[in-house]
C-alpha positions in Angstrom: 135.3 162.9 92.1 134.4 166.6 91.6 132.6 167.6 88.6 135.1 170.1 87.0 137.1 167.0 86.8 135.1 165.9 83.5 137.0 168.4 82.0 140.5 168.0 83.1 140.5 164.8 82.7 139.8 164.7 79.2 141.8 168.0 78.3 144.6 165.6 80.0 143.5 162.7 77.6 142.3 164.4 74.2 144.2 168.0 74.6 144.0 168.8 71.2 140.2 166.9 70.4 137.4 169.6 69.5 135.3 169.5 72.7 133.0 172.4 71.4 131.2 173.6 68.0 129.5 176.7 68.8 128.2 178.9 66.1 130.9 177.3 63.9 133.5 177.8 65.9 135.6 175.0 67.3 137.3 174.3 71.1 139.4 172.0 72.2 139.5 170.4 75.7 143.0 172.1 76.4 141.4 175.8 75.1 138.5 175.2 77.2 140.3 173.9 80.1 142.9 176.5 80.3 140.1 179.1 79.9 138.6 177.8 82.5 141.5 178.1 84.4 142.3 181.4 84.1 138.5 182.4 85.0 138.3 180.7 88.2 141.7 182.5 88.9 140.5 185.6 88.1 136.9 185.1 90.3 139.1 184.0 93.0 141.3 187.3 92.5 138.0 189.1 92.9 136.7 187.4 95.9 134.8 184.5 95.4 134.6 182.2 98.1 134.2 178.6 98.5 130.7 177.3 98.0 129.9 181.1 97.3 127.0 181.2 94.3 128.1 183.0 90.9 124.9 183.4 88.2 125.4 183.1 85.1 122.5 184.9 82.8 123.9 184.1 79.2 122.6 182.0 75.9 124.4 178.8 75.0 127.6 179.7 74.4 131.5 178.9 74.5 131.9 181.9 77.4 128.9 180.1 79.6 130.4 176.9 79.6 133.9 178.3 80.3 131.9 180.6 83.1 130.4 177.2 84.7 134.0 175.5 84.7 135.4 178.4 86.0 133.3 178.9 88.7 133.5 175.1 89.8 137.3 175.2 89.8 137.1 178.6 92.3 135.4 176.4 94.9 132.0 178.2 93.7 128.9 177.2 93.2 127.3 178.3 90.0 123.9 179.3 89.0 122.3 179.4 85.3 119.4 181.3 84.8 117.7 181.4 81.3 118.9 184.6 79.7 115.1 185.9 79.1 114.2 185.3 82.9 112.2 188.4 84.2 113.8 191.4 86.1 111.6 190.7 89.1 112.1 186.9 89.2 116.1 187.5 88.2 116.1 189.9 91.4 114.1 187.3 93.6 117.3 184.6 92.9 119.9 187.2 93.6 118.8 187.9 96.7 117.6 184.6 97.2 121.0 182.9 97.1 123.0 185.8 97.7 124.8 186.4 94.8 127.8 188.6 94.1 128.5 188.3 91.1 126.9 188.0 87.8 127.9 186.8 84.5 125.6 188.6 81.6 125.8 190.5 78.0 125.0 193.4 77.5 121.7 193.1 76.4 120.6 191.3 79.3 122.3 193.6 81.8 120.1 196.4 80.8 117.4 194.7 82.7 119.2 195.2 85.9 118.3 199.1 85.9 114.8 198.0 87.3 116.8 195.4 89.9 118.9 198.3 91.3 116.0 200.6 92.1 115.3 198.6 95.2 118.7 197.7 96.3 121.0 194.4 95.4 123.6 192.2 96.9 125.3 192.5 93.7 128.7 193.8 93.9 130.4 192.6 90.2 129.2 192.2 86.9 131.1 190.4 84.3 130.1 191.2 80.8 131.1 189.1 78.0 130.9 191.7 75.5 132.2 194.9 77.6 132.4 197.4 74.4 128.5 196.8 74.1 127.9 198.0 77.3 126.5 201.6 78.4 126.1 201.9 82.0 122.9 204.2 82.7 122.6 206.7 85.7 123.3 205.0 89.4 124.6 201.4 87.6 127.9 202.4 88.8 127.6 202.8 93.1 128.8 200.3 94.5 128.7 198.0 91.4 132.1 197.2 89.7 132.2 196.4 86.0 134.3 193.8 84.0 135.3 192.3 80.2 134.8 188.5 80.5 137.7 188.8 77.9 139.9 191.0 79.9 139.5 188.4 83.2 140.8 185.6 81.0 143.8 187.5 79.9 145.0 189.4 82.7 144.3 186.4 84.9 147.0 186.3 87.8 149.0 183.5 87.4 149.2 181.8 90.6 146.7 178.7 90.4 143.7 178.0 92.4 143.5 175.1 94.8 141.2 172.5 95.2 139.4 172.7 98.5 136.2 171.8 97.5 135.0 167.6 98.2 132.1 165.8 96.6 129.3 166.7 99.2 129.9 169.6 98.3 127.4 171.9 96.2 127.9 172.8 92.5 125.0 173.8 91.8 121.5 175.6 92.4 119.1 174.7 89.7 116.0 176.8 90.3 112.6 175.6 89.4 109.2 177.0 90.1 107.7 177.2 93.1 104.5 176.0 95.0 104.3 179.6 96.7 105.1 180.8 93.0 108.8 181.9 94.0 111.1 180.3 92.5 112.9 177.4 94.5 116.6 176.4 94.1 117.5 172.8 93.8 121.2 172.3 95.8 123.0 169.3 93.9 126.2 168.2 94.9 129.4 167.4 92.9 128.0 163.5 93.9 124.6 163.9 92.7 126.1 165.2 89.4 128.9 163.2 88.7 126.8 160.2 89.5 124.2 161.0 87.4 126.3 161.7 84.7 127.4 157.9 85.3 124.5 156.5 85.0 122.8 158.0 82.1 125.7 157.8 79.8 126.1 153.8 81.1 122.6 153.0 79.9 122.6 155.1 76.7 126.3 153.9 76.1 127.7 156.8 75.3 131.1 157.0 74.5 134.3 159.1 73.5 133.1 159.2 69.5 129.8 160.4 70.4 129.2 163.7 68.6 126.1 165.2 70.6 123.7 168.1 69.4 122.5 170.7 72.3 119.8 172.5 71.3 118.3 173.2 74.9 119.1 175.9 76.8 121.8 174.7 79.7 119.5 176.3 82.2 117.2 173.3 81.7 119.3 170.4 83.4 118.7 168.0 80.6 121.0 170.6 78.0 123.3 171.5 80.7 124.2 167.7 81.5 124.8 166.8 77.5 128.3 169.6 78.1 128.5 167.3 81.2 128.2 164.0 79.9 130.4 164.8 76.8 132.9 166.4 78.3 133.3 163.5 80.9 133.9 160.8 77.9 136.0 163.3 76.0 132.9 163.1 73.3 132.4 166.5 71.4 129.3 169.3 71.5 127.6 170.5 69.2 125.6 173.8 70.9 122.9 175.4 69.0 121.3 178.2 71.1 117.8 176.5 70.2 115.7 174.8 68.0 113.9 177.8 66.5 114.8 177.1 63.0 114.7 173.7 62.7 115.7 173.0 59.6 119.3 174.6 60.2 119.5 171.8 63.2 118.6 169.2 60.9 121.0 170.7 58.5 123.6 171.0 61.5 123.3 167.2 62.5 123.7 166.2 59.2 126.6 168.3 58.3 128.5 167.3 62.2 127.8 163.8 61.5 126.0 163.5 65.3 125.4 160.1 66.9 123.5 161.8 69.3 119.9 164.2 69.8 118.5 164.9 72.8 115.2 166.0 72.3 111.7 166.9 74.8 108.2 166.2 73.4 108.0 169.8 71.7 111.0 169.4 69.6 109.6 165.6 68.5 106.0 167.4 68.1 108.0 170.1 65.7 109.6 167.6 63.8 106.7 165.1 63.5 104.8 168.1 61.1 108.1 168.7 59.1 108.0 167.5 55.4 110.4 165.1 53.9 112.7 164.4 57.0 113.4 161.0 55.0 115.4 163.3 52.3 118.1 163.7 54.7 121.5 161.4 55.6 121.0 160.5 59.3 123.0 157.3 58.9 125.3 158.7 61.5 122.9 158.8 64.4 122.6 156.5 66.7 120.3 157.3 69.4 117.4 159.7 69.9 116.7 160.7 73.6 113.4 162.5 75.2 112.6 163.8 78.6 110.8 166.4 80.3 107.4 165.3 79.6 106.5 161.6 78.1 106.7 160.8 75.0 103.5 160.4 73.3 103.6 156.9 71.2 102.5 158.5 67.9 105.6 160.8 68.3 107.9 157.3 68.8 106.4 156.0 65.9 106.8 158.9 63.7 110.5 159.2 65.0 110.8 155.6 64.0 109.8 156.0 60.6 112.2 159.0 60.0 115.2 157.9 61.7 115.0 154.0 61.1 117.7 151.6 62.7 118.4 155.1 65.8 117.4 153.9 68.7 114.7 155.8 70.8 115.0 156.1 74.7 111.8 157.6 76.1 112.7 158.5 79.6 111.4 160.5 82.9 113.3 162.5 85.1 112.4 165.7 87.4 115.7 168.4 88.6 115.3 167.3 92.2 117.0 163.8 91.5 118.2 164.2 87.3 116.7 161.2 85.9 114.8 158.7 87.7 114.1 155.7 84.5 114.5 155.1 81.2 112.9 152.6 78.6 115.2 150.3 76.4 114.6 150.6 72.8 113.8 147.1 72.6 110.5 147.6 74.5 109.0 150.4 72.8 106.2 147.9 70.6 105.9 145.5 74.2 105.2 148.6 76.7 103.6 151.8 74.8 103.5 154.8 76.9 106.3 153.2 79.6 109.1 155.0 81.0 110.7 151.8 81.9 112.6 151.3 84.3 115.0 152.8 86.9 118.1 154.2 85.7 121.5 152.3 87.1 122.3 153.0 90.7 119.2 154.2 91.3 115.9 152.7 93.0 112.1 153.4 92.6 109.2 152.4 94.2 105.5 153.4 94.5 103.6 154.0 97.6 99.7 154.7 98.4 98.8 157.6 100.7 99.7 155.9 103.8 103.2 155.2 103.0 102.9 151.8 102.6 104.7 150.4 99.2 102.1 149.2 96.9 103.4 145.9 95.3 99.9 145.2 93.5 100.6 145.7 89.5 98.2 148.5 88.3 97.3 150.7 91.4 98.8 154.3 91.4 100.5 156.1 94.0 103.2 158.3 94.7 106.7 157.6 93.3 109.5 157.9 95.5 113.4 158.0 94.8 116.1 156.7 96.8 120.2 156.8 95.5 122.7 159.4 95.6 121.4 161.5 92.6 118.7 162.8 94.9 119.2 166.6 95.9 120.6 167.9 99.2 117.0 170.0 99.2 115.9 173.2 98.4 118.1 176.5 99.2 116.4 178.3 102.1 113.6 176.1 102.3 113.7 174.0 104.9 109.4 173.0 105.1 109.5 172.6 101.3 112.6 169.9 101.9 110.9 168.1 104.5 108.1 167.6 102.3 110.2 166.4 99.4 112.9 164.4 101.5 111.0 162.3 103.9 113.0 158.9 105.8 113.3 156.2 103.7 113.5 152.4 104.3 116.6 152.1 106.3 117.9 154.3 109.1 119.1 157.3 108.6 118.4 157.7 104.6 116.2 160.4 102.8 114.6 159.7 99.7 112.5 161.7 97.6 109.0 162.0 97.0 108.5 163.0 93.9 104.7 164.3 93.9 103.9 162.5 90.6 101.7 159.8 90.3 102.5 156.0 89.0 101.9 152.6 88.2 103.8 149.9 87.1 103.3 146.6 85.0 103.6 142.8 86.2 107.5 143.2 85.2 108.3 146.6 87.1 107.8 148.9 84.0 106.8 152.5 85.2 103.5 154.3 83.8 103.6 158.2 84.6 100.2 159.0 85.2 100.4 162.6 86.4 100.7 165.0 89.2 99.6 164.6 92.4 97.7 167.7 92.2 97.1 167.6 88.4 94.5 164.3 89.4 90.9 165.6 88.3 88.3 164.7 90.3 84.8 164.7 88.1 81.7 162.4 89.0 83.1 160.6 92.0 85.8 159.7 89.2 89.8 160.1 89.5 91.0 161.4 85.8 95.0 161.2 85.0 95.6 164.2 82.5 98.3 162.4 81.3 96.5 159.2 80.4 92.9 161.2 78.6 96.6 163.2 76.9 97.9 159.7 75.5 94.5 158.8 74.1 93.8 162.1 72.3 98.1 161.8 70.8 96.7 158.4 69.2 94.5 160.8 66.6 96.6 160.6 63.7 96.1 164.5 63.2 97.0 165.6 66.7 100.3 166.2 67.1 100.1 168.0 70.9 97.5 167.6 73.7 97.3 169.0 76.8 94.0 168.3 79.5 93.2 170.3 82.8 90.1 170.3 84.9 88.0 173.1 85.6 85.6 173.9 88.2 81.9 172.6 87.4 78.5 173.0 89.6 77.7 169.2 88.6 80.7 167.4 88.3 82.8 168.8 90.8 85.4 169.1 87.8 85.2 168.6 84.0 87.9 167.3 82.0 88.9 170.6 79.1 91.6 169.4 76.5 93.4 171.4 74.5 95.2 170.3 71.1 97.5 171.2 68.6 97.2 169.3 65.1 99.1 168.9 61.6 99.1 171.6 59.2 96.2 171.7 57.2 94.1 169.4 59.0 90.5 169.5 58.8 90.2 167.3 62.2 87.0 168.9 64.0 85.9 168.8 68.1 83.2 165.9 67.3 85.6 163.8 65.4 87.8 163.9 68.0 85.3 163.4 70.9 84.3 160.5 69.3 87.4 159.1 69.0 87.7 159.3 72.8 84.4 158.0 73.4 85.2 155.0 71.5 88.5 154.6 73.3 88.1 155.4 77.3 85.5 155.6 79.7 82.7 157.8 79.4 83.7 160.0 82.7 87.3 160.8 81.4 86.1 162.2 77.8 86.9 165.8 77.7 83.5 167.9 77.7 85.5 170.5 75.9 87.9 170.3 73.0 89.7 173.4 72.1 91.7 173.7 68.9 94.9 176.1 68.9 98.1 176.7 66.9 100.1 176.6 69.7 100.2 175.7 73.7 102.2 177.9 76.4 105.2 176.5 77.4 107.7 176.8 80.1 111.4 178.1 79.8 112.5 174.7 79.4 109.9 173.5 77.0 107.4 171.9 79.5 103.0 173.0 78.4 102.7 175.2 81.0 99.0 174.0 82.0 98.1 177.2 84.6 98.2 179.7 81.6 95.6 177.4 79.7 93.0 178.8 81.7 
């Protein structure tokens, strides 16, 4: 099955069901689907080749999801980059997976002045709103312009064909890099599809769902609830973020959703609102959270606010989707678990050997094996061999995933950090992520991040940084003692530094290196 089916399938089964709410406006599958349609036709008029790479540089919206289907039914491969991505970063992709064409605003195409200065492999730029565009000196040699709206309706009319199978790529997703380039995750129709199976088998998702986005779909997690819905014929609701979050709440409210994904920054955000209870969430039915783990206080809190939802706490990195997932009904019996592996999929832990390490309690490396797992990484062949080693049985590669576990009597998985995140202090091996959980259990702390840096007598000292409630009074001391009283002595932080905020990554994640 090739992805793109998700949606013709269910324009075939629900044509006239509302598949999107965007800014108020709604879509149904057969207006999506037909859009679609008439995109890929016009890419294909214009060039695009099978498995050829499209980017798409625009905010959640009606025309990047009909972009993305589009580009899937042209045999293409696409590419979504966060709209606010860099010039000199955006021009590193381009060139990195040789992209022709580019779908942007206006706004954002601005920024390719500074790209076009030292050359490009672009060739086309599709604008989705043309009349806001002003092309500057030099933006038109060699570069064609065109209205997103104009391609859908003067679309030729002679259909595309299907060529494409389901080892083939749809997508590069492109994360950061080791060397501090970029590095773009090839995922096949199978890995997608098949992820798509299995998380919407094990959070039972079905064709009534009604499913908030707030994300951005460059961050796989928001670009596979469009997928996931739009495989069960379920309906989207697509916010372009979470910056006001009383207009989500409002929003979830007023949509009647069953389902919220969320990452530990949106829980953090709605742990310090006020009165949450006030509202109807009688329609919910599950609260999902990846990206980073879930600190317990946040679960709790959640539980309070949204009583009777269930809460799936989860782990997952872009090189395989999702790797486990925690039933609800073992949040109290395994705080701090991200369960288990998700269906179709199988985990284990090995030491620094290789060897599997069946002992409950000891860390090592986690390692992925089923189809979810990425093809590798564009252009990278070193990086891939370190990622994609051989696997228990002949011939398969499974993935390394460089973070650190370990797991319970009963199989539950503990994510303890990674590989290189380990701090090394007093002859002592500190998991951030563990000194992160202790410091989330202050009732006043509502985010904590912890990094080592470089000390003449220790080797490395643990530094933690938090974030806490609104008006809190919480000082450094309180909370050292607190950790005192609750770890060993060599993992207290010797520093505690108190901030409004911690840096984050485009897709949410603390971004640790700019603690520093």
């Amino acid at each position: 099955m090739l992805l793109n089916e998700f949606l013709e399938r269910s324009a075939d089964s629900f044509p006239d069901k509302v598949a999107l709410i965007c800014q108020g406006k709604k879509s149904t599958y057969n207006e999506i689907n037909q859009k679609a349609d008439s995109f890929a036709r016009s890419l294909s008029a214009l060039g695009l080749q099978r498995q050829e790479r499209v980017i798409i540089q625009l905010e959640n919206s009606v025309e990047c999801i009909l972009a993305l289907f589009g580009i899937l039914k042209a045999n293409g491969i696409f590419v979504i980059l966060n709209p606010k991505i860099k010039p000199k970063k955006l021009a590193y992709i381009i060139s990195d997976c040789q992209s022709r064409i580019l779908v942007t605003d206006a706004n954002h195409a601005q920024q390719l002045r500074e790209i076009f200065q030292d050359g490009t492999c672009l060739q086309q730029i599709i604008l989705t709103d043309m009349e806001k565009y002003t092309p500057w000196a030099g933006a038109n040699e060699g570069i064609n312009q065109y209205s997103f709206n104009d391609l859908l309706q003067t679309a030729p009319s002679k259909a595309t064909s299907t060529r494409n199978i389901d080892i083939d790529l749809a997508s590069l997703i492109y994360t950061s890099g080791s060397s501090g380039n970029p590095k773009g995750v090839m995922l096949t129709h199978l890995n997608m599809v098949t992820a798509a199976n299995s998380i919407t088998q094990y959070l039972d998702n079905r064709q009534d769902d009604i499913i908030i986005d707030t994300l951005p779909l460059s961050f796989d997690y928001g670009l596979y609830q469009v997928l996931m819905a739009f495989k069960l014929g379920a309906t989207v609701v697509l916010e372009k973020g979470f910056i006001f979050p009383e207009q989500v709440i409002k929003t979830v409210v007023k949509e009647r959703v069953t389902g919220w994904p969320i990452v530990p920054t949106i829980a953090a955000m709605l742990c310090r609102l006020k009165n949450l209870e006030k509202h109807d969430f009688s329609c919910l039915r599950y609260i999902s959270s990846t990206g980073q783990v879930l600190p317990t206080n946040h679960i709790a809190r959640l539980r309070e606010v949204f009583p009777g939802v269930k809460i799936y706490s989860m782990y997952g990195l872009t090189e395989c989707k999702r790797v486990s997932y925690l039933s609800p009904d073992q949040l109290d019996k395994r705080p701090g678990s991200v369960g288990k592996a998700i269906p179709n999929t199988e985990v284990y832990i090995v030491d620094e050997a290789g060897e599997i390490i069946q002992e409950a309690g000891k860390s090592g490396e986690l390692v992925v094996r089923g189809s979810t797992v990425m093809r590798g990484y564009w252009g990278l062949p070193e990086e891939t061999k370190r990622a994609l080693r051989p696997g228990l049985y002949p011939g398969e590669l499974v993935l390394y995933t460089g973070d650190l576990f370990k797991q319970d009597e009963e199989g539950y998985l503990y994510f303890l950090g990674r590989k290189d995140d380990i701090i090394k202090t007093s002859g002592h091996m500190v998991s951030p992520k563990e000194v992160e959980n202790v410091l989330c259990e202050i009732d006043d702390v509502v985010e904590a991040a912890v990094i080592g840096i470089a000390d003449d007598v220790l080797g490395s000292s643990v530094k933690a940084f938090v974030c806490l409630s609104a008006g809190s009074r919480l000082t450094e001391k309180e909370i050292l003692d607190f950790c005192y009283k609750n770890m060993e002595d060599y993992a207290v932080p010797k520093s505690v530094v108190i901030r409004d905020s911690l840096p984050r990554t485009d897709s949410g994640k603390i971004q640790k290196r700019d603690l520093i």
